[in-house]
N, C-alpha and C positions, 0 to 999 in steps of 0.2 A: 504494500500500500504506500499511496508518496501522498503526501501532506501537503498542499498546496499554500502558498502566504501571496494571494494574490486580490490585487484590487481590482481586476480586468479581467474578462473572458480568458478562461482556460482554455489551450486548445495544443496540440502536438506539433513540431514545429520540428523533428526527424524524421527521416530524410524530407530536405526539403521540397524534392518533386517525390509526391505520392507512388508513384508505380515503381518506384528503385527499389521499393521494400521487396516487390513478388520474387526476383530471382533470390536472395538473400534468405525469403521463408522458405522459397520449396529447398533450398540447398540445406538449411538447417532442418527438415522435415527426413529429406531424405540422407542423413547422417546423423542427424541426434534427436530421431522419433523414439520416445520410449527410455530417456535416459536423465536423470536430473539434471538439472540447469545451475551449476554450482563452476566457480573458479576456472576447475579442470577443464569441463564441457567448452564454457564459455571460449578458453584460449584457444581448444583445438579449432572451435565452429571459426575464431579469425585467423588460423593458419591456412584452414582451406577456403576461405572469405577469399584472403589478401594470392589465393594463386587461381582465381576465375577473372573471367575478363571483363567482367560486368564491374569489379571493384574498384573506386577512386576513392586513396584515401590512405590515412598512414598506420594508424591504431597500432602504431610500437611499443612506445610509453608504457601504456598498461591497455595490456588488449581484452582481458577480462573487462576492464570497466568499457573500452567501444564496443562489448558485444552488446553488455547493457546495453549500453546508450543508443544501438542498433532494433534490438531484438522488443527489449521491455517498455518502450515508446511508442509510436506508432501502431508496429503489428499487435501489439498487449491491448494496448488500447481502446483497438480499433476491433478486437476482437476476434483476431485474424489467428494467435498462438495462445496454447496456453502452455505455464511454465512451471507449474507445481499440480499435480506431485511431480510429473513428469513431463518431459516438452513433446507436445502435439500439435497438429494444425487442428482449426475446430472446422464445422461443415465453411463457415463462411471463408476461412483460408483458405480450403480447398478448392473452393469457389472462384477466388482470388487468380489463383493457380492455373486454371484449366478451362474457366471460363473463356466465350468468345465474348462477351460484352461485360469486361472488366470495371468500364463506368458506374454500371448498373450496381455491381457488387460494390464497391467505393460508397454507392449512395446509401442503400442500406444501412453499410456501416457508420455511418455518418449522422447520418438522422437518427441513430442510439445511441451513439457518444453523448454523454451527462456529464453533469457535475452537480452536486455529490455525487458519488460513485462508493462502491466496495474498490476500487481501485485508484481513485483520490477523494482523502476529503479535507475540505478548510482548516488551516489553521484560526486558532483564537484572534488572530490579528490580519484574517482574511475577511473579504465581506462575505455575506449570506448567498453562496450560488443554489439557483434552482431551475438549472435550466439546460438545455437540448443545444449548443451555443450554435452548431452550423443547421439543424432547421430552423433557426431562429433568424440566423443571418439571410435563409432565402425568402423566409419571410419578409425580412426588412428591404430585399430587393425588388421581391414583389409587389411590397407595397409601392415602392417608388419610381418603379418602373426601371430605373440605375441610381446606382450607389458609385460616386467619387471613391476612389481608395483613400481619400483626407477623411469622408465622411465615414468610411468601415472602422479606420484609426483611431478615429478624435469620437464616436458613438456608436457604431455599433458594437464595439468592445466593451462598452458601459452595459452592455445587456447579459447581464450577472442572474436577474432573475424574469423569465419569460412574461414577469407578470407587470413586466416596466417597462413592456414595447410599446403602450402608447406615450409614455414620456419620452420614449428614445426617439420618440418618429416627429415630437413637438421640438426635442432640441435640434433635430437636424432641420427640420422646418425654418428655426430662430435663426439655424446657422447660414443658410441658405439667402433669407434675406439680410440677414447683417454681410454676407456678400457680396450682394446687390448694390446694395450700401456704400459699398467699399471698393469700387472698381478703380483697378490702375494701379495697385502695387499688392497683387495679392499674395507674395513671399512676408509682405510685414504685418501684414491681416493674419495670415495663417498662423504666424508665429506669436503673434499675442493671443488669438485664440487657443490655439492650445496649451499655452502659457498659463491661460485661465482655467479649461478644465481639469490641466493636472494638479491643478491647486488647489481643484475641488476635489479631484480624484482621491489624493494622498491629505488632504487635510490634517488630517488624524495624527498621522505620520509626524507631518512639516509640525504641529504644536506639541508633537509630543520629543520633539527629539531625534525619532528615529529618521536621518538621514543618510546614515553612511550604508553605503553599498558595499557588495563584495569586489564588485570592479574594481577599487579603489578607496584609498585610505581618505579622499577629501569627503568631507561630510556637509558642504557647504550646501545649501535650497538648491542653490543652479544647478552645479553639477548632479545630485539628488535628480532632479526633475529630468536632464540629458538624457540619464541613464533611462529614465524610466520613457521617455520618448522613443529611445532608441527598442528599446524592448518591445513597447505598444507595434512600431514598425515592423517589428519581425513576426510580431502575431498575426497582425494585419494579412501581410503578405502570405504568411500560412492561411491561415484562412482561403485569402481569394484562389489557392493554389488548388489546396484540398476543394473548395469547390469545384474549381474547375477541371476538378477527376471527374467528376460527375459526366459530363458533356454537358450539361444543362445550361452553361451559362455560357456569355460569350467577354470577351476581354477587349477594350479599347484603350489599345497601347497608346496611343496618343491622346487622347481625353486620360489615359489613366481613370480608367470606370468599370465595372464590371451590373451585367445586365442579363436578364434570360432571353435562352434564345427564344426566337419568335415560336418557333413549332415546337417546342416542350414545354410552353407555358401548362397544357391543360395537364400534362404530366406532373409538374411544378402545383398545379392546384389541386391536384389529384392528392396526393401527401401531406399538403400544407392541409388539408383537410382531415385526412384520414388518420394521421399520426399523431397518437396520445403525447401533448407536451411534458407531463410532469416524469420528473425521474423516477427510474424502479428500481425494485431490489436496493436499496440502498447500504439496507445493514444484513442482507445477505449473497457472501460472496459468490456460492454456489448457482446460487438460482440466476444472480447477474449475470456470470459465465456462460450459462446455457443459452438466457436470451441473450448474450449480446453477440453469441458465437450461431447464432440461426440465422441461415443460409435463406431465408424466405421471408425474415419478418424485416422493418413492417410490411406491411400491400403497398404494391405500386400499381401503378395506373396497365402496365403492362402482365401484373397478374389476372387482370380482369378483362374475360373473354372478349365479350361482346364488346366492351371499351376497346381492347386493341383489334380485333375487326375494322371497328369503324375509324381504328387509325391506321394502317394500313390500307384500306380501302382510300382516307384523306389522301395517304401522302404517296400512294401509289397505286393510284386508279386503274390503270391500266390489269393489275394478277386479279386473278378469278381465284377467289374464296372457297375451299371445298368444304362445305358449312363440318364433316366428317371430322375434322382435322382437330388433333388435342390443341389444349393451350401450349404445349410445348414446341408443338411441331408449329403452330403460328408463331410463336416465338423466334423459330429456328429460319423461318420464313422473313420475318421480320427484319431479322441481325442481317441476313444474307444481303434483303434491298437495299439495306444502311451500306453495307460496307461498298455495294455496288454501286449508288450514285456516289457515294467520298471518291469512289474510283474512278466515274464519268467526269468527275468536279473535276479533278486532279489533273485528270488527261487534259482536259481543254485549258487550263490554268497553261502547262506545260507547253500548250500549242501558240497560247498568245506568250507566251516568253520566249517559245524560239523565233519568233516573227517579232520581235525586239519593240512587242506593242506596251510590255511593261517596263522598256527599259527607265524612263523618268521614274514611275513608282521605284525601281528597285534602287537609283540611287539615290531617291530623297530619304529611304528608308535607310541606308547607309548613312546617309549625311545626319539624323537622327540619333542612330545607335551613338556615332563618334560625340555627338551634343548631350550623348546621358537623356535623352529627352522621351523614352519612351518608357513602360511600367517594366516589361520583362526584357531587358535588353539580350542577355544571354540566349533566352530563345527567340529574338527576334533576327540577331545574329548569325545563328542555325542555320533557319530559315531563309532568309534572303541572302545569304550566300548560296543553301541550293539553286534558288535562284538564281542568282548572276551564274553559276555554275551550267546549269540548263541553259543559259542565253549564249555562255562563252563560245561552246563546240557543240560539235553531232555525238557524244559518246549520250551513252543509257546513265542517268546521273540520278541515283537514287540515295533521296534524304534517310534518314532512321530515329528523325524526330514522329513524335506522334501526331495525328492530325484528329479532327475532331470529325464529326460526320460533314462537315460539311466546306471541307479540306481546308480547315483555320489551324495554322499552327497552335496545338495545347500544350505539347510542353517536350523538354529533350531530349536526346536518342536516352536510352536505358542505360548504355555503359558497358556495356558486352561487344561493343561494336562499332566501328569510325562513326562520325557525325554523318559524312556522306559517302558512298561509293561511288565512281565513275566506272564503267567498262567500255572500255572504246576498242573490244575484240583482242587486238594485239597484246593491249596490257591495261593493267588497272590501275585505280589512282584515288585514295581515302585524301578526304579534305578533314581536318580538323579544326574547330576555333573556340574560341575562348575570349573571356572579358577577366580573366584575370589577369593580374601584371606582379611585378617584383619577384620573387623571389617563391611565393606561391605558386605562379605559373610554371616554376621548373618541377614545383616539387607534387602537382598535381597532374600535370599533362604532360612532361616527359616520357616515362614510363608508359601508360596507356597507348598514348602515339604511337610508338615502337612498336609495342603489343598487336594493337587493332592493324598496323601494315604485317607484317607476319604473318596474321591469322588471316588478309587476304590473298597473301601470296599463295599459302600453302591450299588454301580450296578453289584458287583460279589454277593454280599450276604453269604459272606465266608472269612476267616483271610487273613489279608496282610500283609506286613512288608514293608520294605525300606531299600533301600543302597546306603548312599551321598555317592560319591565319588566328592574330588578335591585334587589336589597336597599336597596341606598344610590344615589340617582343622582348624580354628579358635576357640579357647577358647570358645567362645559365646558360636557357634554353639553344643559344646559339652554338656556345660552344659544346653541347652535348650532344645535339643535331651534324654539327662538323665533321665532329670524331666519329657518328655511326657511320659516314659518309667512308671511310678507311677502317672501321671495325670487321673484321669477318665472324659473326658471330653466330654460331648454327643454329640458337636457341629462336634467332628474328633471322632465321633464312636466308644468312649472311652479311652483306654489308645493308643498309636499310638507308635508302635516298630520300630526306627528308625535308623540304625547304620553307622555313619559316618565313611570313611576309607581313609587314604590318597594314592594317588594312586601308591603308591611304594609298598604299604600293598597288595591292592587289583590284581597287578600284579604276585605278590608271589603266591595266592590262583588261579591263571588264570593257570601258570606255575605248579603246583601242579596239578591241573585237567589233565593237558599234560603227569608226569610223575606217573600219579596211574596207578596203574596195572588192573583197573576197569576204567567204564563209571561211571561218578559220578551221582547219581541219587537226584529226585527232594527234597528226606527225608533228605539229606545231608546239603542241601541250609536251608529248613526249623530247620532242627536242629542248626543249628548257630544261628536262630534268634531268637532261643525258649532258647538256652542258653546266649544270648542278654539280654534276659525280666531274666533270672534268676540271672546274675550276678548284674541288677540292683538291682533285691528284695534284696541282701544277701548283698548289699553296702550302707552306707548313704554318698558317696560323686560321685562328677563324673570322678575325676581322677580316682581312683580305678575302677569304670567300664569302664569307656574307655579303659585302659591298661589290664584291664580284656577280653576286646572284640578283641582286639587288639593282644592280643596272642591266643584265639581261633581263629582268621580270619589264622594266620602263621600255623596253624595246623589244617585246618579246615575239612581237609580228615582224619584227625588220631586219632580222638576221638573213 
């Protein structure tokens, strides 16, 4: 049990894209089903963590405590494992795992996440939680038609108890027109407002003394209040993440908003209706566990026959109903149409990107990411690099970020696997990016990179290459990208060609594809990377090849 001391919506905030968790359960399912979950377990479950390829991340230090902090989080939670007596997945894990409409399963467990709980409850110096926090939260979108991520921050984390959603819905109201009010410098609006409600927030706190954090020895109100803003942020953004497992919502990276999508509203009312707000089982652990780990509760809208009939029939007029047919087999019918218009969506997205009809979209979206200006940059990054990627050449350029039904970037590749594949027949080519920088960028995507080219070499059976892309690339990175360059290392399929770019670089040669007087073809991309490997041979350092590679990428159509 964890003891919560908190004045704001509880919620999970490990791992922080929701779907990381599924390989990491089934792998500890199918290695420590049936075994206590104690020190021992814990360290072996992150020796074989830390050698799949799904894993980013260090858990040296004390890998007992990252298994916790893996294991007992999120999937515990969310009702996904249990871990006393014994470690097991429960039906909804399982569900989790093997499921084709993994959203679905996310949402369930979502809308029974509580607080109180058998598995957290308040401390003496927490406020009174009674509440469901992410039905509450769709709630609060529903009601609004969209929610600002300032407005999920600064109020709907005040919804501690479900029975305060019409004061939550009057402050955001106040907040809305004091606004309005206040047009033209809305960084210095925001920041006295929030200024105000954490001062309501923590009151208690601020006249009793209690200000010092663990972050830090200064005990001063401001710093005090920093912390706790920065904290509110991290909830926030969980939150709209975990929602956005669902499919149910949609995300506007530029408004920074989160909103339902148009065609799951009645689904969205469907449950806002049917599902019991108040928390259960609270002071019984057991019976918590069984509901929170059922695979079927509560009802959705697509439990319900005649209801998904008549949504299928909505949303895809066209198939003939054979009235015969179980609820499962329309289910199975259901998931099939979904996944096959994201596929029709996708194609045609793909068709006007190679006909260069989105190229202004793809670089204002660029020009964005480099300005910090959008909600989820890392997966917006992803993404419109597929894209420029798909605009660049004729190769098959396939992203392995997830896409939502209705082909909107939801959230990033899993981790088992480059960000992007190209196969342009003769050979292949993983694109990787990242918005990390310093020193963190060597020490979370060196390795991985490596890894994810290897692991395409060996199942094409023919040359690859590679292309980090991030804003800024870090020193490490360069020189440990150099040296694979002259590594012969059997374990990554010998020497591994891997060329780092930062993304102002790799913009220039996107924009050069635009104005060639040719379609750039797949021997053009191949020859950058062949003169990659050759300006390492003819160098002993790695400035020199960087700044070597670095002006072939500016010229890379004019050789």
């Amino acid at each position: 049990m964890a003891t919560i001391d908190s004045k704001v919506i509880f919620v999970t905030t490990s791992p922080r894209t929701p779907s990381k968790m599924i390989p990491e359960i089934e792998l500890l399912n199918t290695h420590f089903a049936g075994q206590k979950w104690n020190s021992e377990t814990q360290i072996a479950f992150m020796k074989l963590l830390k050698e799949e390829n799904f894993f980013n991340g260090e858990g040296a230090n004390d890998p007992a405590f990252s298994a916790r902090d893996r294991i007992n989080r999120a999937p515990k939670s969310l009702g996904f494992v249990v871990l006393s007596p014994v470690v097991s997945l429960t039906p909804a894990g399982l569900e989790l795992v093997n499921s084709k409409r993994k959203d679905e399963v996310f949402l369930r467990q979502l809308l029974k996440f509580q607080v109180p709980s058998p598995f957290h409850k308040p401390s003496s110096n927490s406020v009174d939680f009674w509440v469901k926090p992410y039905l509450e939260l769709f709630r609060l979108v529903r009601h609004f038609g969209s929610l600002k991520f300032d407005e999920v921050m600064f109020f709907g984390l005040q919804l501690v108890d479900y029975r305060q959603f019409d004061t939550i819905v009057e402050k955001i109201n106040q907040f809305r027109t004091a606004k309005a009010q206040n047009e033209g410098n809305y960084k210095r609006f925001r920041a006295e407002y929030l200024d105000s409600e954490l001062k309501l927030i923590y009151s208690n706190d601020i006249i009793s003394g209690k200000t010092k954090t663990r972050q830090t020895k200064d005990a001063s109100v401001a710093t005090f209040l920093k912390t706790k803003a920065n904290n509110m942020r991290d909830y926030a953004d969980a939150c709209v993440r975990y929602l956005r497992a669902t499919g149910l919502v949609n995300i506007s990276h530029v408004g920074k908003s989160i909103s339902i999508v148009p065609e799951k509203i009645q689904e969205v009312d469907y449950f806002l209706a049917n599902t019991n707000r108040e928390p259960q089982f609270i002071n019984n652990e057991l019976q918590y566990v069984t509901y929170l780990g059922n695979a079927e509760t509560p009802s959705l809208l697509t439990d319900n026959k005649s209801l998904l009939e008549e949504k299928i029939k909505t949303e895809f007029p066209d198939i003939t109903i054979d009235e015969t047919l179980t609820l499962l087999q329309l289910k199975e019918i259901f998931a099939d149409e979904l996944e096959k218009r994201k596929e029709q969506i996708i194609t045609e997205q793909i068709t006007a990107i190679k006909d260069y009809r989105l190229f202004d979209d793809i670089n204002s979206t660029f020009d964005q990411i480099l300005d910090n200006s959008l909600y989820d940059n890392p997966l917006m990054l992803e993404w419109n690099t597929w894209r420029a990627m798909t605009m660049l050449d004729g190769g098959n350029i396939k992203a392995n970020l997830k896409f939502d039904d209705f082909g909107n970037p939801m959230s990033t590749a899993q981790g088992n696997m480059a960000d992007i594949v190209c196969d342009y027949e003769d050979f292949g080519l993983t694109v990787e990016v990242t918005m990390q920088s310093g020193q963190r960028q060597y020490e979370t995507e060196g390795e991985p990179v490596t890894r994810h080219l290897s692991k395409v070499k060996r199942e094409t059976e023919k040359p690859a290459y590679c292309l980090f892309i991030a804003p800024k690339i870090n020193e490490a990175c360069i020189a440990h990208f150099y040296a694979l360059h002259k590594m012969n290392i059997s374990y990554y399929g010998g020497t591994s060609t891997i060329v780092p770019l930062p993304l102002t670089i790799f913009l220039k040669m996107v924009e050069d594809s635009h104005k060639a007087t040719y379609i750039p073809e797949p021997r053009h991309v191949q020859r950058f990377f062949e003169r990659s490997n050759e300006i390492a041979n003819s160098t002993d350092n790695e400035k020199d090849w960087y700044n070597g590679i670095t002006k072939e990428a500016l010229n890379w159509l004019n050789q």
